[in-house]
MOPAC internal coordinates of N, CA, C and O (Angstrom, degrees):
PM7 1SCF
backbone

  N    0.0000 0     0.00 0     0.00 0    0    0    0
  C    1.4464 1     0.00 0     0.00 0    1    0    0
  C    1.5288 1   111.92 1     0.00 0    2    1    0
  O    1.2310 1   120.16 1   146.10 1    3    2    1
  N    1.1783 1   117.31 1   -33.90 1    3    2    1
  C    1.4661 1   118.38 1   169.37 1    5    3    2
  C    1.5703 1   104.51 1   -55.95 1    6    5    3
  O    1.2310 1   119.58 1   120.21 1    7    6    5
  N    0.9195 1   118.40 1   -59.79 1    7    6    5
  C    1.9504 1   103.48 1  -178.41 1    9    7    6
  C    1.0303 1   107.07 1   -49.26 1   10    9    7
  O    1.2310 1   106.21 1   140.01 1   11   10    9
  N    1.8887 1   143.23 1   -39.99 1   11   10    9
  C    0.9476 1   114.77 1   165.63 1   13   11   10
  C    1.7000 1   147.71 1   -74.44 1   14   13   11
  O    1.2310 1   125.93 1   178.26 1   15   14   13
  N    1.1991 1   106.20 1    -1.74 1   15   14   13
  C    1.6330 1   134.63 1   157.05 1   17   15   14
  C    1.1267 1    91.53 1   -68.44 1   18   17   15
  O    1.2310 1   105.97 1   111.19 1   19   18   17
  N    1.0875 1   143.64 1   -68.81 1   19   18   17
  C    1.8084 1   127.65 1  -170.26 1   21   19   18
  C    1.2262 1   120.03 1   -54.36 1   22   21   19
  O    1.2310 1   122.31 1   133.21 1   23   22   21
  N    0.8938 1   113.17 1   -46.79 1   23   22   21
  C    1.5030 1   122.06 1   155.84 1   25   23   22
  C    1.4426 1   154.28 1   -30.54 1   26   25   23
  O    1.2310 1   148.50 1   120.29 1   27   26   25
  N    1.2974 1    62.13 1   -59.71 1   27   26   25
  C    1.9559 1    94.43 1   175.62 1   29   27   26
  C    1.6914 1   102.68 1   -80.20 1   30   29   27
  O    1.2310 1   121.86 1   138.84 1   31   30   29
  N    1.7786 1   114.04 1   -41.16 1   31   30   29
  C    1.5300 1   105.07 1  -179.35 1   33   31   30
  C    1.4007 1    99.39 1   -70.58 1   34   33   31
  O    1.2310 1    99.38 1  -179.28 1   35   34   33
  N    1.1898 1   154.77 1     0.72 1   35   34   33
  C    1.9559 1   137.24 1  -165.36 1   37   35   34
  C    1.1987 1    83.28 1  -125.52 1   38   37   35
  O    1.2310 1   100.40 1  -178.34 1   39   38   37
  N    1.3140 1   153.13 1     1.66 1   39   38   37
  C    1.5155 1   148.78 1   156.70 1   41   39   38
  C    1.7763 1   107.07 1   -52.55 1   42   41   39
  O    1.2310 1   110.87 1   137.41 1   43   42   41
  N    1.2134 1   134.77 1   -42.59 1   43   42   41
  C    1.5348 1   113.16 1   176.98 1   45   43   42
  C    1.4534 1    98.03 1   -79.35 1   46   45   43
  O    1.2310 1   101.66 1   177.14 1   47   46   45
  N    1.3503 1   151.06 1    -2.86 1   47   46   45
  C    1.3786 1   122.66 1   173.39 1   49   47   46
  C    1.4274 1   108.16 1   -80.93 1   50   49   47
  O    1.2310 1   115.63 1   174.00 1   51   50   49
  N    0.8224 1   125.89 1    -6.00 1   51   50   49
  C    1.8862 1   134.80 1  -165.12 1   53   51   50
  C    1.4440 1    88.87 1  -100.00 1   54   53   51
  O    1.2310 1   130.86 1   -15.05 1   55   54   53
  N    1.2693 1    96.66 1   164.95 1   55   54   53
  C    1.8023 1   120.69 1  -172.79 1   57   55   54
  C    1.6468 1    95.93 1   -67.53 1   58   57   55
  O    1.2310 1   124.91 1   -16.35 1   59   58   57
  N    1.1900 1   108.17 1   163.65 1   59   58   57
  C    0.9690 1   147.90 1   164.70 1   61   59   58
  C    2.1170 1   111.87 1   -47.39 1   62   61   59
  O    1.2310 1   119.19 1   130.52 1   63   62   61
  N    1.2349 1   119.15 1   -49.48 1   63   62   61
  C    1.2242 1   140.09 1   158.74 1   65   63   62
  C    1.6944 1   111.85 1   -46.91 1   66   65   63
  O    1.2310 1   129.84 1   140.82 1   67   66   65
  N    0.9588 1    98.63 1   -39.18 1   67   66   65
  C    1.4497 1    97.94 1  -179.31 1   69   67   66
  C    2.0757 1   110.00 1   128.16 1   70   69   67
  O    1.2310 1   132.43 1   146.09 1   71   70   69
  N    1.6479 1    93.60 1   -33.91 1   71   70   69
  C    1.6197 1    89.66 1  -168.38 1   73   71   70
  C    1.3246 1   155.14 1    25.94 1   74   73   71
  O    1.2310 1   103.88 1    83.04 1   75   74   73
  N    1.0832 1   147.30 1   -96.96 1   75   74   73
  C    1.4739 1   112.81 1   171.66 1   77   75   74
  C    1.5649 1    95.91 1  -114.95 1   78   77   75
  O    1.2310 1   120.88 1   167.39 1   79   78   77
  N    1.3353 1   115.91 1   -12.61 1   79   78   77
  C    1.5326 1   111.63 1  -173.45 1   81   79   78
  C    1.7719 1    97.06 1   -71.68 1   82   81   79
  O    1.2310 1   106.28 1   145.00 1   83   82   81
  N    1.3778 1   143.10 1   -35.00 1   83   82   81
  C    1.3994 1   149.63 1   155.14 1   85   83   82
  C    1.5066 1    98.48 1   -52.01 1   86   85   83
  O    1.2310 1   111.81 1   129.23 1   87   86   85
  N    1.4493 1   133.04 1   -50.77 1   87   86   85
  C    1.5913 1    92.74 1   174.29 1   89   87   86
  C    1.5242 1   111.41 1   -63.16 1   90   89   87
  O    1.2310 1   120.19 1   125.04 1   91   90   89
  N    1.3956 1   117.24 1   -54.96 1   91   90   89
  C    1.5358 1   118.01 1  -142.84 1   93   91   90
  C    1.7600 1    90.74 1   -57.77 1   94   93   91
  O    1.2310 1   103.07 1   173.31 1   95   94   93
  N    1.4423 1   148.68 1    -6.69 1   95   94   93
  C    1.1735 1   131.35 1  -128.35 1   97   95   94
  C    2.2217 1    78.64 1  -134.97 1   98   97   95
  O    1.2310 1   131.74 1   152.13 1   99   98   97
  N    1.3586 1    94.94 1   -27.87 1   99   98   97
  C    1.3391 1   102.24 1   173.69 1  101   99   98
  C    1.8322 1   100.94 1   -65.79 1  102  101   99
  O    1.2310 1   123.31 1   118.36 1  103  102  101
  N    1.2609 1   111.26 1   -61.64 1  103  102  101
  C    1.3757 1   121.14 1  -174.87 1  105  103  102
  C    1.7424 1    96.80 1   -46.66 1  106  105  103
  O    1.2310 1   113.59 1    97.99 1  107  106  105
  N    1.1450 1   129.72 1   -82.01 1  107  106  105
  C    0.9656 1   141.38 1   170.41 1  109  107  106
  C    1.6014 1   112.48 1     5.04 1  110  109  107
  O    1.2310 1   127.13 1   105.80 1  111  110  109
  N    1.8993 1   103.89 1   -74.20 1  111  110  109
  C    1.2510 1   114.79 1   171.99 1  113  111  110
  C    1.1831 1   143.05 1   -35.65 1  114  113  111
  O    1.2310 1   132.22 1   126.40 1  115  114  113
  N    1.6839 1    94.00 1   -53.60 1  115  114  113
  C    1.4891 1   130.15 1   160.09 1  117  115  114
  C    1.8425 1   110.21 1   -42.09 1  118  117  115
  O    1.2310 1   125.29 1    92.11 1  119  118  117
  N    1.1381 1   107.43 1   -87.89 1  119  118  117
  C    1.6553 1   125.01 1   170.81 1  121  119  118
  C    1.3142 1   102.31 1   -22.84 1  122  121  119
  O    1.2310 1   110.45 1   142.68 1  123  122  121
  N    1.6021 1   135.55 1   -37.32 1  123  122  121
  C    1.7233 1   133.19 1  -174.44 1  125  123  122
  C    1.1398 1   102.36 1  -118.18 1  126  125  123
  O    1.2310 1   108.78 1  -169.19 1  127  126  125
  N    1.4152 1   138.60 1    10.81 1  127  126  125
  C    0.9485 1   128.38 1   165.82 1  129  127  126
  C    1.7225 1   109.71 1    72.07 1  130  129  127
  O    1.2310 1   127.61 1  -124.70 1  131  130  129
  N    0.6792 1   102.96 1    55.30 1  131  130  129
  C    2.0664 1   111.10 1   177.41 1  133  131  130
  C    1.3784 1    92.46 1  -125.58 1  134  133  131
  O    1.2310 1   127.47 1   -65.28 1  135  134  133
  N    1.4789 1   103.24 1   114.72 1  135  134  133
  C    1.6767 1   106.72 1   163.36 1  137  135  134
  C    1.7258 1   114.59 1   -70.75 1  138  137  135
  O    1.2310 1   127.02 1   -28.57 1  139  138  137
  N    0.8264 1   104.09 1   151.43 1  139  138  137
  C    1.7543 1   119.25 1  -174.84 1  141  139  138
  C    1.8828 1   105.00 1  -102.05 1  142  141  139
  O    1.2310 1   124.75 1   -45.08 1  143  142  141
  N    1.1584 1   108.48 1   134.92 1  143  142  141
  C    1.4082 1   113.31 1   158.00 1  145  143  142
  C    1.5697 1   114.81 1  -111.94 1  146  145  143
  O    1.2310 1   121.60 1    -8.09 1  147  146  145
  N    1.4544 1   114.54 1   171.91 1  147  146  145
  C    1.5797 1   100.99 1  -177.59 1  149  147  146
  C    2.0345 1    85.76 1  -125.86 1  150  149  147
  O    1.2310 1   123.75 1    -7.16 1  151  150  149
  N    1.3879 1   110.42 1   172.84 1  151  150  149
  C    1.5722 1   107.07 1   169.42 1  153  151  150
  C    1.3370 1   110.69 1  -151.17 1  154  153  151
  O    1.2310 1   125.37 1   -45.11 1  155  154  153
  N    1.3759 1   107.29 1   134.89 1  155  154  153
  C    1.6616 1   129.61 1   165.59 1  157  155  154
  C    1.4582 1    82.29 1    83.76 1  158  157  155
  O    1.2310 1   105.82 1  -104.24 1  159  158  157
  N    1.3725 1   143.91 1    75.76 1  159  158  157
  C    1.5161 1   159.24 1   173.70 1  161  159  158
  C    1.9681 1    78.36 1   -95.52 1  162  161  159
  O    1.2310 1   138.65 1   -57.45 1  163  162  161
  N    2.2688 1    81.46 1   122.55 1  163  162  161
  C    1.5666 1    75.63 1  -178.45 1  165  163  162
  C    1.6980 1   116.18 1  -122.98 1  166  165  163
  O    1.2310 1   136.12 1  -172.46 1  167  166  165
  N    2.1541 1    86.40 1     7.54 1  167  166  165
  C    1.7616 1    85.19 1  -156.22 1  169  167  166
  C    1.7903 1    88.96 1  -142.85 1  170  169  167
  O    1.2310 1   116.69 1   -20.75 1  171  170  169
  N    0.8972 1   123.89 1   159.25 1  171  170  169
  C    2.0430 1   129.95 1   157.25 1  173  171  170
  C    1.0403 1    86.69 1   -31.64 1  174  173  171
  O    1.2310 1   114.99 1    97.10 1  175  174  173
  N    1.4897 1   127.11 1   -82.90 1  175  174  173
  C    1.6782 1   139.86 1  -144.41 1  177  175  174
  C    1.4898 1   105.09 1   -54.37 1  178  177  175
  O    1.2310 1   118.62 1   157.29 1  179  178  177
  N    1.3647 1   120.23 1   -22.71 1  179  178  177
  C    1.5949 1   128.65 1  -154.91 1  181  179  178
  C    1.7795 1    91.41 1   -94.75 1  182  181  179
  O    1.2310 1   122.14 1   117.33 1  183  182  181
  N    1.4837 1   113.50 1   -62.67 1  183  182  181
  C    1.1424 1   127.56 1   174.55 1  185  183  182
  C    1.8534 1   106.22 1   -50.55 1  186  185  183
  O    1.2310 1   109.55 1    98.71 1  187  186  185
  N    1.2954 1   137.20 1   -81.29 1  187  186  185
  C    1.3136 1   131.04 1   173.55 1  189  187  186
  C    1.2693 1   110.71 1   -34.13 1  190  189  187
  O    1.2310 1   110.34 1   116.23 1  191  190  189
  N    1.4772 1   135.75 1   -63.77 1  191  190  189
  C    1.7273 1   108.09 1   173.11 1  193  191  190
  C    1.4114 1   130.41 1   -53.87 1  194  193  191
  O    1.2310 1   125.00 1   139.05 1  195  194  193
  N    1.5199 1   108.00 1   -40.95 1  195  194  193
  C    1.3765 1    97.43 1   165.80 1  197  195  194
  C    1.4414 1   132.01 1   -58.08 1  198  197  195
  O    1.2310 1   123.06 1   169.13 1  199  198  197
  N    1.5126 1   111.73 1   -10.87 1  199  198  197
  C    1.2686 1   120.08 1  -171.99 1  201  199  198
  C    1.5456 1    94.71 1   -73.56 1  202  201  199
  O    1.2310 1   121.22 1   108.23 1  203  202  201
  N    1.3107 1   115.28 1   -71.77 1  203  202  201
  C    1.5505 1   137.38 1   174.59 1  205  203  202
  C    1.1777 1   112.63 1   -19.99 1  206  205  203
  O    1.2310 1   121.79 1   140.18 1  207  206  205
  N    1.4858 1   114.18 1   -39.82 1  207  206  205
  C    1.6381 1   112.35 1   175.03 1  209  207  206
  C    1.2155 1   119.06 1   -79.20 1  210  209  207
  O    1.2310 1   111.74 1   155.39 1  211  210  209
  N    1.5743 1   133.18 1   -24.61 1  211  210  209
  C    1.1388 1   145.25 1   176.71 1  213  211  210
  C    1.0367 1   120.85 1   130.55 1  214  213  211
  O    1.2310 1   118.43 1  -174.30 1  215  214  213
  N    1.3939 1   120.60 1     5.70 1  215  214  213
  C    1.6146 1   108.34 1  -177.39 1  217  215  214
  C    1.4779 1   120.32 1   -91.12 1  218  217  215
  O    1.2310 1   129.88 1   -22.99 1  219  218  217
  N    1.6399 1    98.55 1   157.01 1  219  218  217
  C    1.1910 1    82.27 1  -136.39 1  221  219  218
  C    2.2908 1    81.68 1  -113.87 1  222  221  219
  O    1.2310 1   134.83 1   172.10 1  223  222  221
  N    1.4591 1    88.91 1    -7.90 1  223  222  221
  C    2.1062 1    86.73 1   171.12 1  225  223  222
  C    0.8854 1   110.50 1  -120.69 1  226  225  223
  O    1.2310 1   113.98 1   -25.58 1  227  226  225
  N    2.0603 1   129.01 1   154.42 1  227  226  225
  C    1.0078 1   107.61 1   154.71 1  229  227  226
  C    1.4440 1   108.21 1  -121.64 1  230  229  227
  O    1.2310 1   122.52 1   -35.92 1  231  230  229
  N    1.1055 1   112.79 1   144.08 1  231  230  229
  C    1.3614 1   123.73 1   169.73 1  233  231  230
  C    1.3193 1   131.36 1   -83.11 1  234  233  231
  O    1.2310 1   109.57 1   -56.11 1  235  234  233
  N    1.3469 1   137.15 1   123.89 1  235  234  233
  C    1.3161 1   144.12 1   134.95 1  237  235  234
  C    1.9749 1    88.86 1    96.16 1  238  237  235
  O    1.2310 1   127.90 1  -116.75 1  239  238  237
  N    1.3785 1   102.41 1    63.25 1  239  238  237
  C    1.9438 1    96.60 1   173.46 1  241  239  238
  C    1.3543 1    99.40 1   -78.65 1  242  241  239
  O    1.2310 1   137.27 1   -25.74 1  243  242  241
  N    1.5866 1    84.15 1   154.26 1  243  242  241
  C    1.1819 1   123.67 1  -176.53 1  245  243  242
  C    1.6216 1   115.72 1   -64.09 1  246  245  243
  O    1.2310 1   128.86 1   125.28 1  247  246  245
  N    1.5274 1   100.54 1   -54.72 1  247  246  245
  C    1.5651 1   111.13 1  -175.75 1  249  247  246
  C    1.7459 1   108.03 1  -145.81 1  250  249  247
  O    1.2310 1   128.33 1    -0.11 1  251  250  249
  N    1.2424 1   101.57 1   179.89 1  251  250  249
  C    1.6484 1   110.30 1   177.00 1  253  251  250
  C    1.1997 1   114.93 1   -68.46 1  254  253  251
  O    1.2310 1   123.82 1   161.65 1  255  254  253
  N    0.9833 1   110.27 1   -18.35 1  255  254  253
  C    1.7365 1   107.43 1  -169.39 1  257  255  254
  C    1.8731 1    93.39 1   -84.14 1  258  257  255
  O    1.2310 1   120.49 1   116.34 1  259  258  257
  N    1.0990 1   116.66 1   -63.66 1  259  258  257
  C    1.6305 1   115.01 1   171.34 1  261  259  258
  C    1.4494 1   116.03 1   -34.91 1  262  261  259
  O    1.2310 1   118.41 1   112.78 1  263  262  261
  N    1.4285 1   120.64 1   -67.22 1  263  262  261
  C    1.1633 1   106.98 1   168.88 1  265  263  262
  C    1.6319 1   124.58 1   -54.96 1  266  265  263
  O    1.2310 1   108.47 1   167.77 1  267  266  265
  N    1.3420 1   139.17 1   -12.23 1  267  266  265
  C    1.0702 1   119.41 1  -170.97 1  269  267  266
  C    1.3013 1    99.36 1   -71.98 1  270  269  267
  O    1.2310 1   122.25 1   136.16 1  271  270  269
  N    1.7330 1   113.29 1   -43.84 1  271  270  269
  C    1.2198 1   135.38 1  -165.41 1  273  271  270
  C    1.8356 1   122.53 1   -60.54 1  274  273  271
  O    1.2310 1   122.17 1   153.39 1  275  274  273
  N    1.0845 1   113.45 1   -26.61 1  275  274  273
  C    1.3884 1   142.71 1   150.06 1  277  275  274
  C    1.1893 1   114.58 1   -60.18 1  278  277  275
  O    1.2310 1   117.74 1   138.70 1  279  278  277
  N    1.4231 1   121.91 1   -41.30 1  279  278  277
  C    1.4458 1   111.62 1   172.97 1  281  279  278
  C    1.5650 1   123.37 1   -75.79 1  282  281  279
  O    1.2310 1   130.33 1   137.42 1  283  282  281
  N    1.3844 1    97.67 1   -42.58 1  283  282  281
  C    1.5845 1   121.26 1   157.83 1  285  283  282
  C    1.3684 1   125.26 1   -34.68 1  286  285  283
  O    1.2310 1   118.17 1   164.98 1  287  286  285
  N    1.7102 1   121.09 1   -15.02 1  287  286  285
  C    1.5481 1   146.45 1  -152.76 1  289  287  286
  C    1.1286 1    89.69 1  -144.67 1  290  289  287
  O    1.2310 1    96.82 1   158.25 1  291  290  289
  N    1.1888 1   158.67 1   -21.75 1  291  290  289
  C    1.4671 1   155.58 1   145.13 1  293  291  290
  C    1.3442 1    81.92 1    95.11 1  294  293  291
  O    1.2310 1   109.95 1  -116.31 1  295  294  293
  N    1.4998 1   136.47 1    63.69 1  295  294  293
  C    1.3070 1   135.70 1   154.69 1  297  295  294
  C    1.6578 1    97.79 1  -103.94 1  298  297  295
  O    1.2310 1   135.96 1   -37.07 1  299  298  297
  N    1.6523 1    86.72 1   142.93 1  299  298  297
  C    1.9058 1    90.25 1   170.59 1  301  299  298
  C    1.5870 1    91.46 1   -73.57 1  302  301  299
  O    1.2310 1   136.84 1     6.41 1  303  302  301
  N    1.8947 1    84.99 1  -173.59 1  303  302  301
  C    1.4851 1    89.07 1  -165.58 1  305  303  302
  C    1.7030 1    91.01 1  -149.05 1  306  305  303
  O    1.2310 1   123.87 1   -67.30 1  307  306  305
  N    1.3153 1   110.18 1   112.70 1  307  306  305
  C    1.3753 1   121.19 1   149.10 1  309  307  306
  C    1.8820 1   127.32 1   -48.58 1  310  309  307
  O    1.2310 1   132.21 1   -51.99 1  311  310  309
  N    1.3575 1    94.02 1   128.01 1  311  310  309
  C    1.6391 1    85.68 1   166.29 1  313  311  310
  C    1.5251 1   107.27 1  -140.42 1  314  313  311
  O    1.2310 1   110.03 1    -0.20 1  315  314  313
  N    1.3930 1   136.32 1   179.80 1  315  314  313
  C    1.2407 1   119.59 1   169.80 1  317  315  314
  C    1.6485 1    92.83 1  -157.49 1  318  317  315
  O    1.2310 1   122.38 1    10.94 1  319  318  317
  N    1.6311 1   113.05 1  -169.06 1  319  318  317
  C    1.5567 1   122.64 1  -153.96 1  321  319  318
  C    1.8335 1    96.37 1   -72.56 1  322  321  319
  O    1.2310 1   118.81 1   149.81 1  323  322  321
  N    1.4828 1   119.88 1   -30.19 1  323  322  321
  C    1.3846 1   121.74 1  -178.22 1  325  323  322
  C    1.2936 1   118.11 1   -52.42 1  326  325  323
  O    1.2310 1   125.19 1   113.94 1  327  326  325
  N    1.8953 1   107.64 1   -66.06 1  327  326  325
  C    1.2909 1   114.06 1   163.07 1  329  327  326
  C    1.4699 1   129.47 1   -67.52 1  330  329  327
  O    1.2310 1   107.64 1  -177.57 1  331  330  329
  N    1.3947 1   140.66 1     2.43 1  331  330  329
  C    1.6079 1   138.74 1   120.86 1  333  331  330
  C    1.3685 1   111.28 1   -43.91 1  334  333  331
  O    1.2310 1   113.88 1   117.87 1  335  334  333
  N    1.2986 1   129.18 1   -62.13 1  335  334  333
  C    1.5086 1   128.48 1  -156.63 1  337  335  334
  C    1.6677 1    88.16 1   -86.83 1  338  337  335
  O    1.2310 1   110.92 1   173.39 1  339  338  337
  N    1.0422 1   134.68 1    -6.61 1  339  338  337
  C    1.6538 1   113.17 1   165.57 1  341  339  338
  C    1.6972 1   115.39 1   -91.46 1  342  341  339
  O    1.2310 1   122.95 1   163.31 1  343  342  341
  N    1.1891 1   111.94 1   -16.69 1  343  342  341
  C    1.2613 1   129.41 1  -164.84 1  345  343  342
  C    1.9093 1   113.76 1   -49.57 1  346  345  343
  O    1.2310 1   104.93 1     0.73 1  347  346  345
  N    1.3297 1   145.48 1  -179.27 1  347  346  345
  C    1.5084 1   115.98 1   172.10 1  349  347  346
  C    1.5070 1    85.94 1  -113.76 1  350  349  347
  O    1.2310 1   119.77 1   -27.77 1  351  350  349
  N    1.8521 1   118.05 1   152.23 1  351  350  349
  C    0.9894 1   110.33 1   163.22 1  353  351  350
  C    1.6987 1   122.44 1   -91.64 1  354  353  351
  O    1.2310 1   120.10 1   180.00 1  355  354  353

């Protein structure tokens, strides 16, 4: 768990994307066995890298197109009362 505290603290100098401090912290996860979720997945492109890194849920999408794409990656898929009440009827 300490590698992932190291990790996790050099994560705000890295981009916004995640950059290599999001891989090494992916590896990390991986190596101890901590599943990873990703959140507010808003695009294919968003969903496929996160896939690539290993995660394996996503939580709280943004739109249909993300979730299809998540399903497509055989990631479960979080939803909650926000994303219902944002949803169109």
């Amino acid at each position: 768990m300490d590698k992932v505290k190291l990790v996790l603290s050099e994560k705000p100098r890295e981009s916004a994307g995640g950059g290599l401090a999001g891989e090494r912290l992916a590896q990390t996860c991986r190596g101890n066995s901590i599943r990873m979720a990703s959140h507010d997945d808003n695009s294919a492109e968003k969903v496929a890298a996160v896939s690539r890194l290993g995660v394996m849920l996503s939580e709280f999408l943004v739109n249909l197109e993300a979730a299809r794409a998540a399903r497509r990656h055989g990631m479960l898929i979080s939803l909650g009362p926000r994303t219902f009440c944002a949803a169109p009827r």
